[in-house]
C-alpha positions in Angstrom: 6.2 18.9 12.3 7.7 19.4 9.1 6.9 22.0 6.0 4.7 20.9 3.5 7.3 21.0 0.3 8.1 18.5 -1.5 10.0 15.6 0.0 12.2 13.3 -2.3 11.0 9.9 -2.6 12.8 7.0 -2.5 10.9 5.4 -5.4 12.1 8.0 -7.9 15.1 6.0 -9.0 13.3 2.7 -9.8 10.7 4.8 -11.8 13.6 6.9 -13.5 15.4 2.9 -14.5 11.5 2.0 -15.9 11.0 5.0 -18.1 14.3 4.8 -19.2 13.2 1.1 -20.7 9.6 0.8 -21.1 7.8 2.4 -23.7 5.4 3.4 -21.3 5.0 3.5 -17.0 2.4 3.6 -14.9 2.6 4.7 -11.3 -0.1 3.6 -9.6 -1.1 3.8 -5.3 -3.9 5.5 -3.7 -5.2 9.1 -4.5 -3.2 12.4 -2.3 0.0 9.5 -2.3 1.9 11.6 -4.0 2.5 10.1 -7.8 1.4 13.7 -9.5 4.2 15.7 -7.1 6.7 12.5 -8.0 6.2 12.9 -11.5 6.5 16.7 -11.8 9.7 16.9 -9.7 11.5 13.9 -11.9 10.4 16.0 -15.1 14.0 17.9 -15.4 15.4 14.7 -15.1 13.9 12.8 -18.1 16.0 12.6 -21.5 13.6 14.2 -23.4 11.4 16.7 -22.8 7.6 16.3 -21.7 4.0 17.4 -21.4 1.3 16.7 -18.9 -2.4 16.2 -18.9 -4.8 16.2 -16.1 -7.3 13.6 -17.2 -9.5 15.1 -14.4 -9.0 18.4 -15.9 -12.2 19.6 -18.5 -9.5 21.0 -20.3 -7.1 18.4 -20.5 -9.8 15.6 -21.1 -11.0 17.6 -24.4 -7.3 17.5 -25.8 -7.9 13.8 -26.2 -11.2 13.6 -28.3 -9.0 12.5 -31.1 -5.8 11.1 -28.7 -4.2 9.8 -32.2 -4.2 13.5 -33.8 -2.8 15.0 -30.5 -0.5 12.4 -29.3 1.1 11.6 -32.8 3.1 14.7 -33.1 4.5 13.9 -29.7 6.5 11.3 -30.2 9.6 12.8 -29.1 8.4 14.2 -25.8 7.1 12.4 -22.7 3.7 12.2 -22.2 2.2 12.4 -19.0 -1.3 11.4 -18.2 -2.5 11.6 -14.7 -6.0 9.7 -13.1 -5.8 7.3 -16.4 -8.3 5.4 -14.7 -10.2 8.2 -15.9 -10.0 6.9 -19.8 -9.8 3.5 -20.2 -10.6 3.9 -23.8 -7.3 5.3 -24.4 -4.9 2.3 -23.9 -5.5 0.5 -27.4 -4.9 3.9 -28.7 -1.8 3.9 -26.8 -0.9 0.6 -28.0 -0.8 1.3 -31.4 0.8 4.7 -31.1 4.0 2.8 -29.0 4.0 0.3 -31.4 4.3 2.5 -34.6 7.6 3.6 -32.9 8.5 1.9 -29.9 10.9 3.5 -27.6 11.4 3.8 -23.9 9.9 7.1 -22.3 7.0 7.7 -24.5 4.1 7.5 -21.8 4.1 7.9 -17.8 0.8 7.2 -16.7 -0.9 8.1 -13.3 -3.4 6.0 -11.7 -5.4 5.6 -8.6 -6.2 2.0 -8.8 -4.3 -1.6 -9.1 -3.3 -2.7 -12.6 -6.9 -4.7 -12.6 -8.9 -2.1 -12.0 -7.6 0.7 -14.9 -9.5 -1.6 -16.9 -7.7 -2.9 -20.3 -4.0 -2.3 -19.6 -2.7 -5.3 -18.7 -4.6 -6.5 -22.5 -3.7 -3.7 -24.4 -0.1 -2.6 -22.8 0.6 -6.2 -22.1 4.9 -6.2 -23.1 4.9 -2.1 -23.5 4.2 -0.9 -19.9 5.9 -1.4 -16.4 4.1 -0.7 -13.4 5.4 0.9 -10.1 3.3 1.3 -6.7 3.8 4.9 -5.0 3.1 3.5 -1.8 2.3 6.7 1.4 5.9 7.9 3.1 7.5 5.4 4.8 9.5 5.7 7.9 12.7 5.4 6.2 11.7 8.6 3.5 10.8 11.3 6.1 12.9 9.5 9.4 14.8 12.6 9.4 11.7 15.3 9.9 9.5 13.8 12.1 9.4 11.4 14.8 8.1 7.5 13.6 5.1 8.0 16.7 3.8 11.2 15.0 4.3 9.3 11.5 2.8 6.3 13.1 -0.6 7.9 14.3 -1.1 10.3 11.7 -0.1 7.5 8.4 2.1 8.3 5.8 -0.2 10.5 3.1 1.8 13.6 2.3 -1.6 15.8 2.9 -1.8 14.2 6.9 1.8 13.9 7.7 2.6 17.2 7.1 -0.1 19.1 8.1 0.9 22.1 10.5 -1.3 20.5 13.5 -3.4 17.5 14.8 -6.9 19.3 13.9 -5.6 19.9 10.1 -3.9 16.5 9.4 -7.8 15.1 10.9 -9.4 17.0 9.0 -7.9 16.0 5.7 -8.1 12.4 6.5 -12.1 12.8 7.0 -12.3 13.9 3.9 -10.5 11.8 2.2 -12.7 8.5 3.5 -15.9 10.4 2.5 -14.5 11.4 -0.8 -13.5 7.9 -1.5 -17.0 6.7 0.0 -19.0 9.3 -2.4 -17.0 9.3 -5.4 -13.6 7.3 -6.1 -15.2 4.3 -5.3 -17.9 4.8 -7.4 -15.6 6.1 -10.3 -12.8 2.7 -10.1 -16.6 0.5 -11.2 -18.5 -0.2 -7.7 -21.7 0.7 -7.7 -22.5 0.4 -4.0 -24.6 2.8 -1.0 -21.7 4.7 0.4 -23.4 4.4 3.6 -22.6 0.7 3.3 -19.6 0.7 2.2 -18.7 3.3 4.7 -20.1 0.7 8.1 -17.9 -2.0 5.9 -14.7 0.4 5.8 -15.1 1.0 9.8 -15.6 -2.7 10.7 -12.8 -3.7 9.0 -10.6 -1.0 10.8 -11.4 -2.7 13.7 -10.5 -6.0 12.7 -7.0 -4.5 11.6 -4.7 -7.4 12.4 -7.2 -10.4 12.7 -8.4 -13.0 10.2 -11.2 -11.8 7.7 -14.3 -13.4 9.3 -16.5 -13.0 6.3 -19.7 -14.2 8.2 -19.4 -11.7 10.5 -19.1 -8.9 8.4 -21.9 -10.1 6.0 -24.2 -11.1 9.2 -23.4 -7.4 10.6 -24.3 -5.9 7.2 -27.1 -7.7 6.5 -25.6 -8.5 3.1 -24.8 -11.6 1.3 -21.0 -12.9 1.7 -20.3 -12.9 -2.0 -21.1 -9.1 -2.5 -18.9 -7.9 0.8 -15.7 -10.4 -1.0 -16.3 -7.7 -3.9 -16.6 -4.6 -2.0 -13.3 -5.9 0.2 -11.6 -6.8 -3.8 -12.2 -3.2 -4.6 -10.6 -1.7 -1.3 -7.4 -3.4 -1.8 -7.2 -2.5 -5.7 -7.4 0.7 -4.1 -4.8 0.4 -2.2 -7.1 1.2 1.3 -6.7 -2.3 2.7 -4.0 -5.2 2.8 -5.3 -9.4 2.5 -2.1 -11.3 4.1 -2.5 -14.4 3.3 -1.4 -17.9 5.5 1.9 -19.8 4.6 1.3 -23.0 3.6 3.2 -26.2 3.9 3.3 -29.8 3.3 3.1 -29.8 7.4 0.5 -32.6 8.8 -1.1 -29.6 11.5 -4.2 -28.4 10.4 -3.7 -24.9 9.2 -5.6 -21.9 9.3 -6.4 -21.3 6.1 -7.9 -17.8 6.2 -6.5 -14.4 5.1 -5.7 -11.3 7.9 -6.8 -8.1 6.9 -5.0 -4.9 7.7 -6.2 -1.3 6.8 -2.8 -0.2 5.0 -2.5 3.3 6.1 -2.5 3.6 10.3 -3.6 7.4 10.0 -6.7 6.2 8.2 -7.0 3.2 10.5 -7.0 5.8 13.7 -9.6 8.0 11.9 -11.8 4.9 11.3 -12.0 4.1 14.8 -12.1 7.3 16.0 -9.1 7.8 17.7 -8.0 11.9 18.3 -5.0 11.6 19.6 -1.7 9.5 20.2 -2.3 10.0 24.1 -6.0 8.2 23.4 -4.5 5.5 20.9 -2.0 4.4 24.2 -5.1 4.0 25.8 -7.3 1.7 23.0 -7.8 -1.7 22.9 -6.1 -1.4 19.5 -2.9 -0.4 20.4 -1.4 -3.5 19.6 -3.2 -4.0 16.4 -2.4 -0.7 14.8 1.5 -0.9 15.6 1.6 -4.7 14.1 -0.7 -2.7 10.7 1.8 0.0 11.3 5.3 -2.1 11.2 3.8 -4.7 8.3 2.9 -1.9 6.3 6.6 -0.3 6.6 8.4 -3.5 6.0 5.9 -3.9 2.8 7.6 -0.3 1.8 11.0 -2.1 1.5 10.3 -5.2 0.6 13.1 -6.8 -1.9 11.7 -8.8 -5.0 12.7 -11.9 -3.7 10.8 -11.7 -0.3 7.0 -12.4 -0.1 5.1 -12.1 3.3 2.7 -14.2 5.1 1.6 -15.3 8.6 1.6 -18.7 10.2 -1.3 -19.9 12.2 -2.7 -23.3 13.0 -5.4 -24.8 14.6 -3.3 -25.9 17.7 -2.7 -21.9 18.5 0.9 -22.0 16.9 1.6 -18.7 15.2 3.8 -15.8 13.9 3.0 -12.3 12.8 4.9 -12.5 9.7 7.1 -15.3 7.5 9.4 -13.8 5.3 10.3 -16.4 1.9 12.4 -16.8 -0.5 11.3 -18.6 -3.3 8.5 -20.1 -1.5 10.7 -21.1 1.1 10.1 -19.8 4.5 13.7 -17.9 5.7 12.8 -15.6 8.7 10.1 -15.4 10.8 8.7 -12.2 12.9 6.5 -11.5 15.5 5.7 -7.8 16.4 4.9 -6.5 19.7 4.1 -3.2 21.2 6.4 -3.7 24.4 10.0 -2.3 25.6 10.4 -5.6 27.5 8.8 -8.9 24.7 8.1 -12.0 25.3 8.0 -15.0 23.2 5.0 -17.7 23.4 5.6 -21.1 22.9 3.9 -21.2 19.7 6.5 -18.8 18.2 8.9 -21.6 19.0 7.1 -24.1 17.6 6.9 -22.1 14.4 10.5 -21.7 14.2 10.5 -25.7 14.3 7.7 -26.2 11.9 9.2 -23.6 9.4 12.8 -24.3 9.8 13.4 -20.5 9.3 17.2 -19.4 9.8 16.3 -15.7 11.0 14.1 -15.0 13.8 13.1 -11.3 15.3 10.9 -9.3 17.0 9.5 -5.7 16.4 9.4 -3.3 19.0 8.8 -0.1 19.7 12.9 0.5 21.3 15.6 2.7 19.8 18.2 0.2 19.5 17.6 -3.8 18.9 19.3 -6.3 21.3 19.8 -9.7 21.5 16.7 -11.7 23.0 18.2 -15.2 23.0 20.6 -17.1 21.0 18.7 -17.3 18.3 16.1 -14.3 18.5 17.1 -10.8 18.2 14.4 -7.7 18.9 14.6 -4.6 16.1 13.6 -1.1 16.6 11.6 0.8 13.9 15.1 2.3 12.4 16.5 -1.5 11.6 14.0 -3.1 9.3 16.4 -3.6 6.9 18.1 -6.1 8.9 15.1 -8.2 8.3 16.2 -8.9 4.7 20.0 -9.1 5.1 
């Protein structure tokens, strides 16, 4: 396994293009992702020079009783402010500071939570701040230290990946669902039994890779349907689950019209359901639906700004992991299977009618793609990029 030093990430050039633009950017993702060791390791590499605050720091916090008087005579360094989230109250402030003397690179901003969650932003920043997700590693960042089955079962958070055995890299991701469950939860606005929250959490883990049955999950919780929608709406703007939504057409079939759900990290999803070891997960009855979380999650990694992704489903039992569009329009379609050896259904073929897509593929666990038929080609894990060429 690989040393725990800092790794490079891929990400650092888009954020290095925003600051050199925006007044002020915010790199947001999930807590341990990695945005504080990002930011400090870009810091030579910024035009101007910098400070940073730790907003969870007593120290720090107390700097900005009056953020006007402290941050005024800074307006030729780069302030950085990590957990953000932390001080809502801030952002007008920061308004009217970057709009006194607006200039690219004033603010970088931290945050563990979506754009909707560090409450006021988007009003108060709205024209003056970019946002970038700092998403775990992906296979294509650390490809060259560790092996994508070790990245695979243990997820992509720096503290897991590269922890020097199995019992540390567990350990870490315990404690980072109980700290979530006890505190950041509670801290990003919901006000909810961690206990609860904690059985809602696991249950969805298991339905990694199946449609979001809200019934079930509000029957099994004994809660009403309403209240688990907002407990699911604050795990993704957290960044701890993924809602992929159905592609839509003007087709006559009846649709399914219902979301999948996906835990977004596969090292949290083994932990969840309580899976040691890769020699057990080969052995779940998950096996297939952690390495379709695992692959989505790494093609959302590299996704381009033109591509959106959905899945296709309809009531007939036609259906594809993944449609990849392009402005709306549906231009490859992927199905992902844990097999050396795939084979197609007939409903992927009759989603490749319905959708007209020009690009057809499917994901498996081989070192080198091949040819599967005239028109359907298999990728290995090191040929994603293929997907969008």
């Amino acid at each position: 396994m690989v040393k725990n030093n800092y790794i490079p990430r891929i990400a650092e050039a888009a954020i290095l293009k925003l600051i050199d633009y925006f007044p002020a950017v915010a790199v947001v993702g999930p807590r341990q992702v990695g945005k504080t060791s990002l930011v400090k390791a870009i810091r030579s590499k910024l035009e101007k020079p910098s400070v940073y605050l730790d907003l969870e720091s007593p120290d720090d916090l107390v700097k900005l009783n009056n953020p006007s008087l402290f941050l005024d005579p800074l307006s030729n360094q780069t302030v950085i402010l990590d957990e953000v989230q932390k001080l809502p109250s801030l952002f007008p402030v920061l308004r009217g500071i970057i709009d006194r003397d607006r200039k690219p690179g004033r603010f970088i901003l931290l945050g563990s939570a979506s754009p909707d969650l560090i409450r006021d932003t988007s009003e108060s920043l709205a024209g003056r701040i970019a946002y970038h997700e700092l998403k775990p590693f992906y296979w294509d960042e650390i490809r060259s230290l560790t092996d994508y089955r070790s990245h695979w079962f243990r997820g992509g958070f720096p503290p897991s990946l590269l922890a020097p055995n199995e019992e540390y890299a567990r350990l870490w991701r315990q404690n980072f669902i109980k700290t979530y469950l006890e505190r950041d939860l509670a801290l990003l606005g919901l006000n909810a039994d961690p206990v609860l929250t904690g059985r809602l959490w696991q249950m969805t883990a298991h339905l990694s890779g199946s449609l979001l049955n809200m019934e079930t999950l509000s029957g099994s919780l004994g809660i009403h349907g309403t209240t688990v929608r907002k407990y699911l709406d604050f795990f993704e703007s957290a960044y701890l689950v993924r809602r992929l939504q159905p592609y839509f057409t003007n087709l006559k079939k009846r649709l399914v019209k219902t979301p999948k759900i996906y835990i977004r990290d596969t090292g949290i999803l083994h932990q969840l359901i309580g899976v040691p070891s890769l020699f057990e997960l080969a052995g779940h009855p998950l096996l297939g639906a952690s390495w379709e979380t695992y692959i989505i999650e790494q093609i959302a990694a590299i996704l381009p700004d033109w591509a959106e992704l959905f899945f296709y489903r309809t009531h007939q039992g036609t259906e594809a992991d993944l449609v990849i569009t392009r402005g709306g329009k549906p231009e490859c379609l992927v199905e992902i299977k844990y097999s050396t050896t795939p084979k197609l259904s007939k409903g992927f073929h009759i989603a490749q009618a319905d959708l007209k897509t020009r690009k057809h593929f499917v994901i498996c666990p081989v070192e080198t793609g091949f040819p599967l038929s005239e028109k359907v080609k298999v990728l290995g894990i090191n040929e994603l990029s293929e997907l969008f060429e």
